[in-house]
Every structure is written in C-alpha cells, then in structure tokens.
C-alpha positions as CSV (number, residue, x, y, z in Angstrom):
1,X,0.0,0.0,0.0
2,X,1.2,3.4,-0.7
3,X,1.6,6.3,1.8
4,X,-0.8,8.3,-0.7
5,X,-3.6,5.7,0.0
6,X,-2.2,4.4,3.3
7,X,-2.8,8.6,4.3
8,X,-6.8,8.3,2.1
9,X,-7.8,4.9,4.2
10,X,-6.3,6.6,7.5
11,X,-8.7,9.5,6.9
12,X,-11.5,7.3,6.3
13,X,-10.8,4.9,9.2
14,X,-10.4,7.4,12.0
15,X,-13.2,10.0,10.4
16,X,-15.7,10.9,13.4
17,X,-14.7,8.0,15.8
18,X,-13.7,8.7,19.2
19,X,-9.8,8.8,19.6
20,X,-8.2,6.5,22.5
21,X,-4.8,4.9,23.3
22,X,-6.0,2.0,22.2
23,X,-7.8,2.9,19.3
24,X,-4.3,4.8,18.2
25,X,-2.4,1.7,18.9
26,X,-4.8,0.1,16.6
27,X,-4.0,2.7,13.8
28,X,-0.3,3.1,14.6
29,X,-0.6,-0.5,13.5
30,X,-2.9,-0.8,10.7
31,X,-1.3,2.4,9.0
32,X,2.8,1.6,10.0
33,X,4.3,2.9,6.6
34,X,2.6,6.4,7.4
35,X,4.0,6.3,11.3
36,X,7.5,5.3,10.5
37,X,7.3,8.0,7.5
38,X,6.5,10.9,10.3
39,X,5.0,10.5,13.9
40,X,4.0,13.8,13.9
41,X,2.2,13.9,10.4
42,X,0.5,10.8,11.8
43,X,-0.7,12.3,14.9
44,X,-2.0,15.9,12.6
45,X,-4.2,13.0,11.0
46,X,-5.2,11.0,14.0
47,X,-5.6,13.8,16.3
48,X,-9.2,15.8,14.6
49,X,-10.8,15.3,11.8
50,X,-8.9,17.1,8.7
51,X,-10.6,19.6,6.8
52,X,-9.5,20.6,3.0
53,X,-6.9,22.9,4.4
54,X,-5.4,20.0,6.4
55,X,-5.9,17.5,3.3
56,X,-4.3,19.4,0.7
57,X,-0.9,20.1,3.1
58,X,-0.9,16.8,4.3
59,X,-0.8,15.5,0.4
60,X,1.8,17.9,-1.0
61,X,4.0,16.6,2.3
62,X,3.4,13.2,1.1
63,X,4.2,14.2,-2.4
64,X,7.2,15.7,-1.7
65,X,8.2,12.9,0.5
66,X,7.5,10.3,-2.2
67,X,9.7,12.3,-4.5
68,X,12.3,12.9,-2.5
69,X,12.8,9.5,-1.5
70,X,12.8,8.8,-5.4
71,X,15.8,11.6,-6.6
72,X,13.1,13.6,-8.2
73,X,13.8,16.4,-5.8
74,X,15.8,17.7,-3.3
75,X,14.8,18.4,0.7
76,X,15.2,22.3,-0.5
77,X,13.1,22.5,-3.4
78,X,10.6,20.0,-1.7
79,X,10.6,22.3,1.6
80,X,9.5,25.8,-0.9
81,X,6.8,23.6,-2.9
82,X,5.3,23.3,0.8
83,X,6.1,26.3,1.7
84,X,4.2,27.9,-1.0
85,X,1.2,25.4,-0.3
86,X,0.8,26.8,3.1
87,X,1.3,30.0,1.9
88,X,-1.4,29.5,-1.0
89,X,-3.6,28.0,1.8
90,X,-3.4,30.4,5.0
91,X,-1.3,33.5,4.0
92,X,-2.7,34.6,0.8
93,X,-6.1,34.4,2.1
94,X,-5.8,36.4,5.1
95,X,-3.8,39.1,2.9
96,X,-6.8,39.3,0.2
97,X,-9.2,39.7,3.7
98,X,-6.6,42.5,4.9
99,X,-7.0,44.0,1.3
100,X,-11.0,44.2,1.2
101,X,-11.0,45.6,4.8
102,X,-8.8,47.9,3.7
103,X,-11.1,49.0,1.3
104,X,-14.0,48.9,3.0
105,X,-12.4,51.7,5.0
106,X,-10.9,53.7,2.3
107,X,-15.1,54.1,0.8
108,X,-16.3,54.6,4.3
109,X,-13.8,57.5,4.9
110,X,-14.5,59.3,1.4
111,X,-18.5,59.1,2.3
C-alpha cells in the first residue's frame, strides 16, 4: 500500500470515531508505513478530523516525501513547494481579507 492511500484509508478509518490509546495503537498498526514515515504527520491526522486545508498540506507533504525518496527532488526545493502550499492556503487568504478591509475603510472614509 502506498503512503498516498495508506494517508486516504487513514482518513477514512479514524473520520468521526472517538480517539483512544488504544484505538491509536490500533491505527499506529494498521497504518505503520505512514508512522514510520513521520509521527508527527501521523498524529496531525489522528488527532481531529482534517478539513480541506489539512488535506491538501498533508498531500503535497506526502508528495514531496514520495519524490524525495525517489531523486526527483531535493529536501530544499521539496521544503519551498510546501512552503508555497501553506502560503497559498493560510497567508494569501488572510492578505486578500486585509486587502478588502482595507477597502471597505478607504469608501467609508470618502463618504
């Protein structure tokens, strides 16, 4: 099993059930190529549900994991193709919501 699908059946598995030592053990196990590959990216997945955000970081990690491991790229240019993910995802948004409130008050002001 890949760590692409490996990461897709973990989502499914642990979506809206109640999280316990136990049941971790259980996915720890069941999902051992995704642990070994990064506790911590294990425990973003097991520890809430993930929403898109979450989703589409978690598969560009595992992308540039996958071709990493492969010589396709190196750890620098696979660290600024995340990087500009979570950029894309959380820093562009909150400029283009800086930008409209910006405007908002620029109209109210000429009113």
């Amino acid at each position: 099993m890949s760590l692409m699908n490996d990461f897709d059946n973990m989502l499914d598995y642990v979506k809206g059930k109640n999280r316990s030592p136990k049941f971790k053990d259980l996915c720890i196990e069941k999902f051992n190529k995704l642990y070994n590959m990064s506790e911590k990216l294990f425990d973003k997945i097991y520890e809430k549900d993930c929403d898109e955000k979450d989703i589409l970081i978690i598969r560009k990690m595992i992308t540039m994991k996958i071709q990493k491991d492969n010589g396709v790229i190196d750890k620098l240019n696979a660290d600024k193709q995340i990087g500009e993910t979570l950029c894309d995802v959380y820093v562009k948004p909150m400029l283009a919501e800086k930008d409209k409130d910006k405007d908002k008050n620029k109209n109210k002001d000429k009113k």
